[in-house]
C-alpha positions as MATLAB code, in Angstrom:
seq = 'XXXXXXXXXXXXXXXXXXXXXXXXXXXXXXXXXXXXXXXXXXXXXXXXXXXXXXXXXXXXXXXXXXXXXXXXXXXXXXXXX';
ca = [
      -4.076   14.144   25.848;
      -2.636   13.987   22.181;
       1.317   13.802   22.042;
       2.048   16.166   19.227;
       5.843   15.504   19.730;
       6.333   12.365   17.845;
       3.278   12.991   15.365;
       5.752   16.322   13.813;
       8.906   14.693   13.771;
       7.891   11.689   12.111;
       5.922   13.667    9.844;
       9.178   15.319    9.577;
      11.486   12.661    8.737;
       9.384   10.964    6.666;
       8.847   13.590    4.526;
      12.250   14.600    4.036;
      12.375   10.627    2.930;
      10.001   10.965    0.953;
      11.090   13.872   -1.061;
      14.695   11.841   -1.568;
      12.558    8.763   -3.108;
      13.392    8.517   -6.733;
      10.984    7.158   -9.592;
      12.364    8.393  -12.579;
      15.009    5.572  -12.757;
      13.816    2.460  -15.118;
      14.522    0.559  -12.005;
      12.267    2.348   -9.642;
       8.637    1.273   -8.074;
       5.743    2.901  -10.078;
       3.187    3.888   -7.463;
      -0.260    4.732   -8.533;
      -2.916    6.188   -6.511;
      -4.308    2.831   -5.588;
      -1.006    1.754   -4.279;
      -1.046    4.691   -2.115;
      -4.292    3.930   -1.043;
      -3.469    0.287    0.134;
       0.050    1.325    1.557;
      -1.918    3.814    4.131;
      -4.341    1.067    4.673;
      -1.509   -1.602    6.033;
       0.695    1.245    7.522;
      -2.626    2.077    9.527;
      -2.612   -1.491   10.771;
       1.031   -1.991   11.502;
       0.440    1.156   13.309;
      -2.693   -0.532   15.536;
      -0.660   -3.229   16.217;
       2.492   -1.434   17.491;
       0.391    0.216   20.095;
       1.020    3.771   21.773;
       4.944    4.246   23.486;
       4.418    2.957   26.634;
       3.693    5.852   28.590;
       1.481    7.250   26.155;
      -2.585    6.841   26.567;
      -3.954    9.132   23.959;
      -4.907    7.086   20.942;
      -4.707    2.738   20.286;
      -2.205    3.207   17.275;
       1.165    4.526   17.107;
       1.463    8.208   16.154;
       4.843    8.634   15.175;
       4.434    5.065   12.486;
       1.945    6.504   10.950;
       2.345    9.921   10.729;
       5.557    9.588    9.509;
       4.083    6.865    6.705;
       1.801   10.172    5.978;
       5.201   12.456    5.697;
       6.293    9.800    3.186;
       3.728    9.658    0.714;
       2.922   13.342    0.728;
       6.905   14.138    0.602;
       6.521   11.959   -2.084;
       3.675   13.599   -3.845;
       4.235   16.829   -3.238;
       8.378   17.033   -4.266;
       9.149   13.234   -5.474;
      12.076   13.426   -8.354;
];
């Protein structure tokens, strides 16, 4: 059974995050698309290698890691200053 729990609040949190990342600075990172791309890519592995919580047996990868990587970049996309 899926544990929506953690999958919406780190959605949550990392889109608020995301939405507080700044680029417009001459000191900020410039993400392209491709960086995007690659950063789900790792995050998607990080997340396989954390494992589920403990008492969690829905899916090998950890929900809450990666959906809140996913809250990031679209917070980011979506309302990034």
């Amino acid at each position: 059974m899926l544990q929506l729990g953690p999958i919406i609040f780190g959605f949550i949190i990392g889109f608020i995050i995301g939405t507080r990342m700044n680029t417009n600075s001459e000191n900020a990172i410039k993400l392209h698309t491709s960086s995007f791309l690659l950063l789900l890519v790792v995050t998607l592995l990080i997340a396989w290698q954390l494992g589920p919580f403990p008492y969690y047996h829905d899916l090998p990868i950890n929900t809450a890691f990666f959906s809140g990587a996913i809250g990031l970049i679209a917070g980011k996309i979506i309302f990034g200053k």
